[in-house]
C-alpha positions as CSV (number, residue, x, y, z in Angstrom):
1,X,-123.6,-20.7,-17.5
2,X,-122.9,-24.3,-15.7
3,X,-122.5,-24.5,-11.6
4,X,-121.0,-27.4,-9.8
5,X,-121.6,-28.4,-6.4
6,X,-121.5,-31.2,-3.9
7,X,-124.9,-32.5,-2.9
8,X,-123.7,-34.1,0.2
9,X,-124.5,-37.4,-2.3
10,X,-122.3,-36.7,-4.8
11,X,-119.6,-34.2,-5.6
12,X,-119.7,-33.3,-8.9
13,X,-122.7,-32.4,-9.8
14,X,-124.0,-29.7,-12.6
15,X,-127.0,-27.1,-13.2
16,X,-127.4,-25.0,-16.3
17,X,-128.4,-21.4,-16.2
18,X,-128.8,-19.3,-19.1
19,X,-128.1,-15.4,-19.1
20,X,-129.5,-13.1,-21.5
21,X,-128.1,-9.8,-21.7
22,X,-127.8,-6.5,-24.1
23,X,-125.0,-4.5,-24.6
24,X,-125.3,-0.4,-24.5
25,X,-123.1,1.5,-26.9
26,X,-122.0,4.4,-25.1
27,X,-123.9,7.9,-26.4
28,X,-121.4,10.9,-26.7
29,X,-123.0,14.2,-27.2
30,X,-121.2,17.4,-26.8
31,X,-123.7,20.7,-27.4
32,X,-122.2,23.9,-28.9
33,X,-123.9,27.2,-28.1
34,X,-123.7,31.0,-29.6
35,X,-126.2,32.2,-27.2
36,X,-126.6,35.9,-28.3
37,X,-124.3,35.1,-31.3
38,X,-126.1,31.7,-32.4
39,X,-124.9,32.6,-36.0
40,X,-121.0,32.8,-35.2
41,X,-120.7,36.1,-36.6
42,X,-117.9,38.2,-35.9
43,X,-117.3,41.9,-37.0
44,X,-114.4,44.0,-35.8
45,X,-112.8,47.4,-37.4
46,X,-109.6,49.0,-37.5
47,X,-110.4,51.1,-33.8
48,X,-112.7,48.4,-32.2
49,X,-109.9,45.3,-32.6
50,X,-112.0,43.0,-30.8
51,X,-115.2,41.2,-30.6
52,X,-115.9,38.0,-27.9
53,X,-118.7,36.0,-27.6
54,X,-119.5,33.6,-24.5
55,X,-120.2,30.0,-25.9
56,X,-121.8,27.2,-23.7
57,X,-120.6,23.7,-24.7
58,X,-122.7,20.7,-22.4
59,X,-122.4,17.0,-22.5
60,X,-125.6,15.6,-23.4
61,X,-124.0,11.7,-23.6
62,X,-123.4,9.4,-21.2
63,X,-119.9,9.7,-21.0
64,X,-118.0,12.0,-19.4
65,X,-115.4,14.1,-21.4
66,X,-111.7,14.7,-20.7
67,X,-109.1,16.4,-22.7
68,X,-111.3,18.7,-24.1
69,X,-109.6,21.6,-26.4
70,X,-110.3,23.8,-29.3
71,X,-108.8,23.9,-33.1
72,X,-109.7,28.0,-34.3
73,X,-108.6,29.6,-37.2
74,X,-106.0,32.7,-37.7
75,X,-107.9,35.7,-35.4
76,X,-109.6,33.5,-32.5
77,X,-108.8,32.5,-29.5
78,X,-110.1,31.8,-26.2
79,X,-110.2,32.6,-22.7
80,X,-112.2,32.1,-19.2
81,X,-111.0,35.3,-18.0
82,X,-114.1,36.8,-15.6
83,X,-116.5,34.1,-17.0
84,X,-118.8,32.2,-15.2
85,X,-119.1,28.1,-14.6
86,X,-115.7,28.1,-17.1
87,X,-115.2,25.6,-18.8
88,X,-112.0,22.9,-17.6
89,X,-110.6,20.0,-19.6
90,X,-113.4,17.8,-19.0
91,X,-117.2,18.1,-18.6
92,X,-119.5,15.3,-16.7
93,X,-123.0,13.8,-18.0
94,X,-125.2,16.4,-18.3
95,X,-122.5,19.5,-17.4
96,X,-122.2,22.6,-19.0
97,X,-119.7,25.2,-18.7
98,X,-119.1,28.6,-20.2
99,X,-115.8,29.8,-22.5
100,X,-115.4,33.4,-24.3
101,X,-114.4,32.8,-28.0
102,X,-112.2,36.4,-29.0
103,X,-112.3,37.2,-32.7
104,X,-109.5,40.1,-32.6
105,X,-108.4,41.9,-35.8
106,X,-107.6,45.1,-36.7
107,X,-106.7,44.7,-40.6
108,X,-109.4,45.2,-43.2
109,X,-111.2,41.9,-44.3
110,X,-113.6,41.4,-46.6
111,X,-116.4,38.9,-45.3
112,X,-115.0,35.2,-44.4
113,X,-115.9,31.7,-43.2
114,X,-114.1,29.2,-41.4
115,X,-114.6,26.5,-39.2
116,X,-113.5,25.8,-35.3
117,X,-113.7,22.5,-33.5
118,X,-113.7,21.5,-30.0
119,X,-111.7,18.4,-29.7
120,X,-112.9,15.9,-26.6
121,X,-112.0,12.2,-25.4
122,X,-114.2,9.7,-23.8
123,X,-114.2,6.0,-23.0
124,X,-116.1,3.7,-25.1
125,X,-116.9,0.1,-25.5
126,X,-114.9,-2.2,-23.6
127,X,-113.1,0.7,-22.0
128,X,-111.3,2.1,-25.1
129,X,-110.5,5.6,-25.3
130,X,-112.3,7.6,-28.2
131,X,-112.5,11.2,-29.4
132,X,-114.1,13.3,-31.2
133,X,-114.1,16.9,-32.9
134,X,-117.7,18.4,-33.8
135,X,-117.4,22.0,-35.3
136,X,-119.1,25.1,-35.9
137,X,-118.9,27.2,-38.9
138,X,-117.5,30.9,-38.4
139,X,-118.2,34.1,-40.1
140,X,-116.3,37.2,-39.6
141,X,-114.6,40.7,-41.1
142,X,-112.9,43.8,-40.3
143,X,-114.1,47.1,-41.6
144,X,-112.3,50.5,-41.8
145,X,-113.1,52.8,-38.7
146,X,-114.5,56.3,-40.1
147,X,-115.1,59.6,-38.2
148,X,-118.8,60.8,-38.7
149,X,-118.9,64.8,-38.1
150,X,-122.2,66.5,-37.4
151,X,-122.6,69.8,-36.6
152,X,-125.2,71.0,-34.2
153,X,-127.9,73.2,-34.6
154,X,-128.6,72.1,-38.0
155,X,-129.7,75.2,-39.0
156,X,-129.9,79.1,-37.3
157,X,-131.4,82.2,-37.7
158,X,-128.9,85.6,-36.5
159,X,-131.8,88.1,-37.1
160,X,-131.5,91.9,-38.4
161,X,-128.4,93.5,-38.6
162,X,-127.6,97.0,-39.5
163,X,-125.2,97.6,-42.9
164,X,-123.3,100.2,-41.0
165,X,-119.7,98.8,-40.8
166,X,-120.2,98.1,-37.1
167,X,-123.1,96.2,-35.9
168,X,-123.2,92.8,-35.6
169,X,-125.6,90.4,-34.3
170,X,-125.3,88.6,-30.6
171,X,-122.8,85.4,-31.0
172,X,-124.0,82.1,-31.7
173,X,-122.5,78.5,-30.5
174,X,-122.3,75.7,-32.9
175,X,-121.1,72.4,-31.7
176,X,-119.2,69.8,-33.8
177,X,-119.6,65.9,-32.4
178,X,-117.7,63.3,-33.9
179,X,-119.9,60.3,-33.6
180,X,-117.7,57.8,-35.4
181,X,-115.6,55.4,-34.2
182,X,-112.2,57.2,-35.8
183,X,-110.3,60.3,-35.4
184,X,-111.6,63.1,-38.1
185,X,-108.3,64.5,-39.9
186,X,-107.3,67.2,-41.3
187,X,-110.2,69.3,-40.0
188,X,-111.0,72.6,-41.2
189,X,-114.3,75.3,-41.1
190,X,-115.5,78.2,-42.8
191,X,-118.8,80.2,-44.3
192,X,-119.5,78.8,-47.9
193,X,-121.8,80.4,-50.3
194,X,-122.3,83.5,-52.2
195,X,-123.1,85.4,-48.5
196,X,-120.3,84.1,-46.6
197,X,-118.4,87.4,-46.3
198,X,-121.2,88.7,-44.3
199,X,-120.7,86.4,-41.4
200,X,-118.1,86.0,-39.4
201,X,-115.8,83.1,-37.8
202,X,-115.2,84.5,-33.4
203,X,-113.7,81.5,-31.7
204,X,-113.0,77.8,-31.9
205,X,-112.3,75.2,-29.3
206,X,-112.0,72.5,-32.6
207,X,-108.6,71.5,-33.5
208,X,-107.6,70.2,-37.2
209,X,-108.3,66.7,-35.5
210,X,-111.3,65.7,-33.8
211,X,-111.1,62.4,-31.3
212,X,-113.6,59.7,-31.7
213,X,-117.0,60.2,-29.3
214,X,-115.7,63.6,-28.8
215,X,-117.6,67.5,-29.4
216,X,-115.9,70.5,-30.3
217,X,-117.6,74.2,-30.5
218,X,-117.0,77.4,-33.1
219,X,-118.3,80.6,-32.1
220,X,-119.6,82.9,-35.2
221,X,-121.9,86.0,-35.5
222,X,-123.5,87.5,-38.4
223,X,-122.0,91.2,-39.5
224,X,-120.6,93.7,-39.3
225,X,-120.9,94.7,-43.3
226,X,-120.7,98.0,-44.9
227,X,-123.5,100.5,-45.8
228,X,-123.3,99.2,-49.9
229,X,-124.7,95.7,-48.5
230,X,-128.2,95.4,-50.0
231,X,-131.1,95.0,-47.8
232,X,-132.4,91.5,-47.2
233,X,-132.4,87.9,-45.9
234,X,-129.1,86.6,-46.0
235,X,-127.6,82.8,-46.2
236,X,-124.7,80.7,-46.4
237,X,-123.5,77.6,-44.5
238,X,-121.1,76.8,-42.1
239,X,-119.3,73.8,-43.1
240,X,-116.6,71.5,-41.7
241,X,-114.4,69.6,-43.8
242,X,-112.3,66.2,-42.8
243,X,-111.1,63.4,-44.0
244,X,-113.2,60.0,-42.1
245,X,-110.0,58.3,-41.2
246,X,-106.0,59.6,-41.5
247,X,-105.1,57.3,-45.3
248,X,-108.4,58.2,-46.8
249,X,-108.4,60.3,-50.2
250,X,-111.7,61.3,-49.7
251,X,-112.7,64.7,-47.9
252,X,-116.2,64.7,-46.3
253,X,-118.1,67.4,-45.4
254,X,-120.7,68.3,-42.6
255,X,-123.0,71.6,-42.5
256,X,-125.2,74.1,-41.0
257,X,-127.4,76.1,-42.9
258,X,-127.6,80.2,-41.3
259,X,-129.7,83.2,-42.5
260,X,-129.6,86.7,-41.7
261,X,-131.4,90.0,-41.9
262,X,-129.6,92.8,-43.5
263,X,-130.9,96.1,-42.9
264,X,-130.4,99.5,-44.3
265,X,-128.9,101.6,-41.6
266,X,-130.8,105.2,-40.9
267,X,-129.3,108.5,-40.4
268,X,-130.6,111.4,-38.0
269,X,-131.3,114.4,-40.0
270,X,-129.7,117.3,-37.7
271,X,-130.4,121.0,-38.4
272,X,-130.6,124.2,-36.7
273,X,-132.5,127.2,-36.6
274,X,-131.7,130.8,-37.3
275,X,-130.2,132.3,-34.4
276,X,-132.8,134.2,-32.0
277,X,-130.8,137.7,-31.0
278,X,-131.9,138.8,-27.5
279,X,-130.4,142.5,-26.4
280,X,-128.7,143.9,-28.9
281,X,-130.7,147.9,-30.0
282,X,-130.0,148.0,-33.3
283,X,-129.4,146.7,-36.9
284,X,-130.3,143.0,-37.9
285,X,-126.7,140.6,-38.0
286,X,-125.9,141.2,-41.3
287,X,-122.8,142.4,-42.6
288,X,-124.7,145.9,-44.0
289,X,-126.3,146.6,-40.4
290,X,-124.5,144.7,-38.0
291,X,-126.0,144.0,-34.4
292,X,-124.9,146.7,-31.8
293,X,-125.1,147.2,-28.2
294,X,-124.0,150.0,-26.1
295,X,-120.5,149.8,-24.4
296,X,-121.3,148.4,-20.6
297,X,-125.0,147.6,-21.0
298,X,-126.3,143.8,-19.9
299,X,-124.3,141.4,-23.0
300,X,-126.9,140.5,-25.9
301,X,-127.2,136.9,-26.7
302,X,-128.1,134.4,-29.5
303,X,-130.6,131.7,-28.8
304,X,-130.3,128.4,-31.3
305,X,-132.6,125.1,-31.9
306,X,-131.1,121.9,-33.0
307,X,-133.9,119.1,-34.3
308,X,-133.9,116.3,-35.2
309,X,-136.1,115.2,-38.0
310,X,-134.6,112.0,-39.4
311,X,-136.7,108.7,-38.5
312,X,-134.0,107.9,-36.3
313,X,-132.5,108.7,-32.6
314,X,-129.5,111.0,-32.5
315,X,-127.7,109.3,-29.5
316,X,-125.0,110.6,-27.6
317,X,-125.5,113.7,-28.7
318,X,-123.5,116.7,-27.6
319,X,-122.0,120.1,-28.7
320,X,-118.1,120.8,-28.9
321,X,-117.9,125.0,-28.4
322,X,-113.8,124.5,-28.1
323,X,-113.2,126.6,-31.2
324,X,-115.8,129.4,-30.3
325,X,-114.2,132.7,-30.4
326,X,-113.3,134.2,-27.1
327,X,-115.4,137.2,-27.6
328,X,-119.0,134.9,-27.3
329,X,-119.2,132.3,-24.6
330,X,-122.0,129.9,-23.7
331,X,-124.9,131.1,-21.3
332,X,-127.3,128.2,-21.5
333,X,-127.2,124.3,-23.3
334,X,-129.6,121.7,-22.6
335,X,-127.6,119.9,-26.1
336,X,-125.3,118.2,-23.8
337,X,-121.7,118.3,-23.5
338,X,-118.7,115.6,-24.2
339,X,-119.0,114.4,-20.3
340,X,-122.9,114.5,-20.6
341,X,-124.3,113.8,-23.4
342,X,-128.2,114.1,-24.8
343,X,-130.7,112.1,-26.8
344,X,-132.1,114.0,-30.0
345,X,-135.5,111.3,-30.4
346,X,-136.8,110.9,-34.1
347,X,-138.9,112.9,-35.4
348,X,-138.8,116.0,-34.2
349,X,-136.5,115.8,-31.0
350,X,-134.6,118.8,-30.0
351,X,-132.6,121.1,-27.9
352,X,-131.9,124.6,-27.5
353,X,-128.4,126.7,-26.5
354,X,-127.9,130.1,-26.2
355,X,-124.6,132.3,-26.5
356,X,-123.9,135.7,-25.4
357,X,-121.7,138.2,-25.5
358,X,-118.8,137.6,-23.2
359,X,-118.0,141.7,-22.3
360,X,-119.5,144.8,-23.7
361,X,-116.7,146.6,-21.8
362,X,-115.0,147.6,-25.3
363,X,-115.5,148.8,-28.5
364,X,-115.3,146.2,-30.8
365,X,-116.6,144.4,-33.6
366,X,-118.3,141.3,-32.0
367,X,-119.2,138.7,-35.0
368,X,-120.1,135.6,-34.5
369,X,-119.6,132.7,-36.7
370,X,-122.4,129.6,-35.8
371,X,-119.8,126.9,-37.5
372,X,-117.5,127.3,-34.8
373,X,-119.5,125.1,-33.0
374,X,-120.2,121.6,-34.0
375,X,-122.8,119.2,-33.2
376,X,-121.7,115.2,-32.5
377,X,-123.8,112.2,-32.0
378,X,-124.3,108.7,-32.9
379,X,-127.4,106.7,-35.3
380,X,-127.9,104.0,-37.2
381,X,-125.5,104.7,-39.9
382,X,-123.0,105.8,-37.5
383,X,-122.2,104.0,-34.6
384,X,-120.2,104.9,-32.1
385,X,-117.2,104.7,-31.4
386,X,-116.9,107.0,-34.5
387,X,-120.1,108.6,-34.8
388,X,-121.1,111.8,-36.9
389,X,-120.6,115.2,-36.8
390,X,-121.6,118.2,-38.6
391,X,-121.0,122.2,-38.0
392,X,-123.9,124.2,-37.0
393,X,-125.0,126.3,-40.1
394,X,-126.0,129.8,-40.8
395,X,-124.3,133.4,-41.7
396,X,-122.0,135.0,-39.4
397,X,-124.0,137.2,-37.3
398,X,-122.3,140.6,-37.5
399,X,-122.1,142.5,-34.4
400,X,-120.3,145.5,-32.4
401,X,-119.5,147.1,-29.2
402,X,-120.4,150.8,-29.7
403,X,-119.5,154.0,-27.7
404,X,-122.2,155.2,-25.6
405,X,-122.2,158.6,-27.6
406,X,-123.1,157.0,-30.7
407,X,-125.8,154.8,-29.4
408,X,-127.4,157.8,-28.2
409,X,-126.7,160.1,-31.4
410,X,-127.9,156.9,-33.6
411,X,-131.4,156.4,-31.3
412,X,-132.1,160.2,-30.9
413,X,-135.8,160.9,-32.0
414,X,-135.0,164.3,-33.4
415,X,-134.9,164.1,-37.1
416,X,-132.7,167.2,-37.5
417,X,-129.7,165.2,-36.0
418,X,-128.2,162.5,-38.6
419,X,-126.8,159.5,-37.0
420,X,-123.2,157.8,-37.3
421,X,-121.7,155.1,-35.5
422,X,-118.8,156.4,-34.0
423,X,-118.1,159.6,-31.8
424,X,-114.6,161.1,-31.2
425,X,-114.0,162.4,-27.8
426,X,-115.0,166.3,-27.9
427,X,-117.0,166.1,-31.0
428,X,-120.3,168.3,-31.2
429,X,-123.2,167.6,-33.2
């Protein structure tokens, strides 16, 4: 470099000065960041459309950047939407700002790369505007959404059961939870297996689709069977079918295993005794030598037993006398009756009712016939509401009314006079 001056001496004079000097080039950087995706990875399906990851680009240069834009491929886009420090069109020395890059597809896709840039400007040497585009390498595909059933308690015990056509064991609750991301389809449920008659289907709050992150409950119970069911354990499955998303040809399957005990249903074993006679004076019942009482003396009665000797509880047990003859009536019962009803126990449990004679005012043949009078209750092998029933058993009991004359001619103690039944009014003897 040469100055002039004026010296006061002279005006044109001269020095020499020498610059030395080094120019910078100007250093662009522009970082790209995947922060919890530093991969780029994308994965969507066909219920979940969507996947975004934030992405942090920063100028590490020395120049500021303007203009500053992105190329994506088909499926991406961008937005600052509720994201932090968001990133503008430029970015100062040493800046960074934050931008969410969308991957959104809901069409299956098998596994893909491509590549996005983020285009920029800057100024460079001698004030010239330069850009530039670094990129990043993208991965991403769309899967099929798929229900996932599952059905709650795996597995489940009912206990014992009775094979009597009418017990059954306390219900049970099973819940069905679709933890997929789809719809299940075409939904259905039953027992499967070679036992699956025995137990029974009572209520359902599932539907023949089942919403995504949703739970469902069926209601089943084990029994009632008949009496020809074999003792045993018992076992089939409960089992859902479905189809993992509404196109598929495939039908799934989800199960709970279930066991119960069948047991042989017991009877009570109901009998009664021969009929205690109380108050007649003669004969024995039978048909040969009847009972007899004399006209207007205190009415003879019949005393019964009913036991139980089976190895199981008569319940509910009570005696229907509605088709007893008018001629007998009921003096005594501790067998119960239809509005209050008695418990034969096993083993020996029993009762006692006695009948008498309802007038010895007349003459008359008074038989009485124990079948008229039937015994009801309820057991293992038959529960109510039906129950058993059985007549009483034993031989009619043969009985009369007999004048008062011929009571006294047939109990005379003098041998010389023969005895008869019957007097006629004026006969001698």
């Amino acid at each position: 470099m040469v100055a002039s001056y004026n010296n006061g001496q002279s005006a044109n004079n001269e020095i020499d000065s020498i610059i030395t000097y080094t120019a910078r080039v100007p250093v662009v950087g522009l970082t790209i960041s995947g922060n919890s995706n530093p991969n780029f990875n994308f994965s969507s399906t066909t219920a979940q459309t969507a996947e975004s990851s934030l992405v942090t680009l920063k100028n590490s240069g020395s120049r500021p950047l303007y203009n500053v834009s992105w190329n994506l491929p088909s499926h991406f886009s961008t937005s600052v939407n509720g994201v932090s420090n968001p990133c503008g069109s430029t970015l100062a020395v040493e800046s960074s700002c934050n931008v969410s890059l969308i991957y959104t597809n809901g069409t299956v896709t098998a596994p893909t790369q491509a590549t996005a840039k983020v285009n920029y400007n800057y100024t460079g040497i001698n004030q010239q505007e330069q850009s530039n585009s670094p990129q990043i390498s993208l991965s991403y595909q769309a899967t099929q959404a798929t229900a996932a059933l599952s059905i709650t308690p795996a597995s489940l015990a009912f206990g014992n059961v009775l094979n009597n056509n009418s017990a059954s064991s306390e219900q049970q609750t099973f819940t069905v939870v679709n933890g997929g991301s789809d719809p299940a389809s075409e939904v259905s449920w039953s027992f499967t297996g070679s036992n699956a008659a025995l137990f029974n289907i009572v209520s359902s709050t599932c539907s023949t689709s089942i919403p995504a992150n949703s739970n469902c409950t069926i209601t089943a119970k084990f029994g009632p069977f008949p009496s020809s069911t074999s003792a045993g354990t018992k076992t089939a499955a409960l089992r859902i079918q479905y189809k993992a998303y509404a196109s598929s040809s495939d039908t799934l399957s989800a199960k709970s295993t279930v066991t119960g005990q069948a047991v042989s249903a017991q009877s009570a074993v109901v009998a009664n005794s021969s009929a205690v006679a109380v108050g007649f004076e003669s004969g024995n019942g039978t048909e040969s030598t009847p009972y007899s009482v004399t006209t207007g003396n205190p009415a003879p009665t019949l005393t019964y037993t009913i036991t139980n000797s089976g190895t199981v509880p008569a319940t509910s047990f009570y005696l229907n006398t509605s088709a007893l003859s008018g001629k007998w009536t009921v003096s005594s019962n501790n067998c119960g009756t239809s509005n209050s009803k008695v418990e034969l126990g096993a083993n020996g449990g029993s009762c006692t009712f006695t009948v008498r004679v309802a007038s010895t005012a007349t003459v008359q043949a008074n038989n009485f016939v124990p079948s008229q009078i039937q015994a009801n209750w309820v057991d293992e092998d038959s529960p109510a509401p039906a129950g058993q029933s059985q007549n009483l058993s034993g031989n009619t009991i043969y009985a009369s009314i007999a004048p008062i004359n011929a009571t006294v001619a047939s109990s005379s103690s003098n041998s010389n006079i023969t005895p008869f039944s019957f007097v006629d009014a004026g006969q001698t003897f």
